[in-house]
C-alpha positions as CSV (number, residue, x, y, z in Angstrom):
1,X,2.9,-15.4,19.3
2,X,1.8,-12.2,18.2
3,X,3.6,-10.2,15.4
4,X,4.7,-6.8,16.4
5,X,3.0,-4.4,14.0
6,X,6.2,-1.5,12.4
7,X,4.5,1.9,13.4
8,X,4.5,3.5,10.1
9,X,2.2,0.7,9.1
10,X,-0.8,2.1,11.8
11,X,-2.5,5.5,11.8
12,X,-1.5,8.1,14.2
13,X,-4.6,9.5,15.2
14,X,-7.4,6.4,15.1
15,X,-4.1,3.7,15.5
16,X,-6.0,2.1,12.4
17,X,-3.4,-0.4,10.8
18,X,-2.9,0.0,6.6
19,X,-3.5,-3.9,6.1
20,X,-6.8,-3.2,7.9
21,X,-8.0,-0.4,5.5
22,X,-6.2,-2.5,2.4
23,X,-8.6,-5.7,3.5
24,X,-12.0,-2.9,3.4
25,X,-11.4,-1.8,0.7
26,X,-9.6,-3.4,-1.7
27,X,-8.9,-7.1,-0.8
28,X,-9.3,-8.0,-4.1
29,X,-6.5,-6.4,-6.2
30,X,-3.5,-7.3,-4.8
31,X,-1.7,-4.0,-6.9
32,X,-4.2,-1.5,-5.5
33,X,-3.8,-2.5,-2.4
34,X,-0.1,-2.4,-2.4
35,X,0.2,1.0,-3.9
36,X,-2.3,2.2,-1.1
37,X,-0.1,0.6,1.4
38,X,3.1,2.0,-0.3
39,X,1.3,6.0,-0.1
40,X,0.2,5.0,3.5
41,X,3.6,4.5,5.1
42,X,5.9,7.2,2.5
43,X,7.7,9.1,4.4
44,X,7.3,6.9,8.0
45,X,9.5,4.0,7.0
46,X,13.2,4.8,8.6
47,X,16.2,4.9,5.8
48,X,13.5,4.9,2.9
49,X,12.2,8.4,1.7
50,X,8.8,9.0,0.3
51,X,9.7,9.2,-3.1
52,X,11.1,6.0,-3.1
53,X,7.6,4.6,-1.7
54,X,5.6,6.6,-4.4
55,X,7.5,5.2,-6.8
56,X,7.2,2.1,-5.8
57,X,2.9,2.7,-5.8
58,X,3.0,4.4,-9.1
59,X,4.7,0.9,-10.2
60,X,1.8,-1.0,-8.6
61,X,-0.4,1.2,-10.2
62,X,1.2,0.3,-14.0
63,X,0.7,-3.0,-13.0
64,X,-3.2,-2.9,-12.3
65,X,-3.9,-0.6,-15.5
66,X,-1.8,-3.4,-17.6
67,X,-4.0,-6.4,-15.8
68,X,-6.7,-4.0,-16.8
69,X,-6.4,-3.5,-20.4
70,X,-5.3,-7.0,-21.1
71,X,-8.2,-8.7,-19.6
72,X,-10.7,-5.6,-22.3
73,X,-8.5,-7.5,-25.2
């Protein structure tokens, strides 16, 4: 059975869907990709305002910068 996709997840003009630009382009860090996804879809999500969402990336980003500088030590 296939998995109804929300609409503020795809694109409106090429219908691309955010997983699909997450997976080219960063499939390999899990926090990048999230924070993309959250700055994607701010703003689109009903009940859930965009500030909420770029907080929510901005968190994701911490999270990659602090994986980041731990792994230089």
């Amino acid at each position: 059975m296939e998995e109804k996709i929300p609409e503020y997840y795809i694109g409106k003009t090429h219908k691309i869907e955010a997983r699909n630009v997450i997976e080219d382009f960063q499939a390999e860090s899990y926090n990048l990709g999230t924070a993309i996804t959250y700055l994607l879809r701010a703003g689109k999500k009903p009940n859930n305002p965009a500030a909420q969402d770029i907080r929510k990336a901005i968190n994701h980003l911490h999270f990659e910068l602090d994986k980041i500088y731990n792994e230089e030590k």
